[in-house]
N, C-alpha and C positions, 0 to 999 in steps of 0.2 A: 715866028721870029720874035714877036713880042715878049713871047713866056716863056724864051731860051734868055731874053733880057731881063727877062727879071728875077727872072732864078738866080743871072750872074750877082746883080746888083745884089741880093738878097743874101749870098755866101760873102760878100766885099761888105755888107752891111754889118752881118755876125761875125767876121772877124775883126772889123775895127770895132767893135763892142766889146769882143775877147780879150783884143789887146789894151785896148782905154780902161777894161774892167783890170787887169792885169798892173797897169800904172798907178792909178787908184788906188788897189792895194798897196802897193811898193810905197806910195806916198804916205798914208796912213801909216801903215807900219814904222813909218820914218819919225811922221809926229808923237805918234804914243810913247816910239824910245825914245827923245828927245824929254817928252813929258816926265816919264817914269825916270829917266836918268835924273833930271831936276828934283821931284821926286823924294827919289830913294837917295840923294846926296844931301838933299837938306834934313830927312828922316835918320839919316844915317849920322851926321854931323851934330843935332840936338839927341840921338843918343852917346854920343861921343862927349857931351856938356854933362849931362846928365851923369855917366858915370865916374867923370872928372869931379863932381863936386859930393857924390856917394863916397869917394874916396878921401875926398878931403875932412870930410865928415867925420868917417873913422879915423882919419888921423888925429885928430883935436880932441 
C-alpha cells in the first residue's frame, strides 16, 4: 500500500512540476516581449532621429 502511495504522489508531484515548468515559461516569455518591445521601440525611434537629421543635412 505504501509504494502504490508513493508512486501516486510522485506522478501528482511530476505533473505539478510540468505544469509550474509550463507557467514559468508563459511568464518569461511575457517579460522578454515586454523587454524586447521597450527595446526595439526606443532602437527603433533613435533610428527614426537619426535619419530625420541625415535628411536634413542633405537639405542644407
Amino acid at each position: 500500500m505504501d509504494k502504490v502511495l508513493g508512486i501516486i504522489i510522485f506522478v501528482i508531484a511530476c505533473f505539478v512540476i510540468v505544469k509550474m515548468w509550463e507557467l514559468l515559461e508563459t511568464v518569461i516569455a511575457g517579460i522578454l516581449r515586454f523587454f524586447g518591445g521597450l527595446i526595439g521601440g526606443a532602437f527603433t525611434r533613435s533610428l527614426e532621429k537619426y535619419e530625420e537629421s541625415k535628411n536634413q543635412e542633405n537639405r542644407d
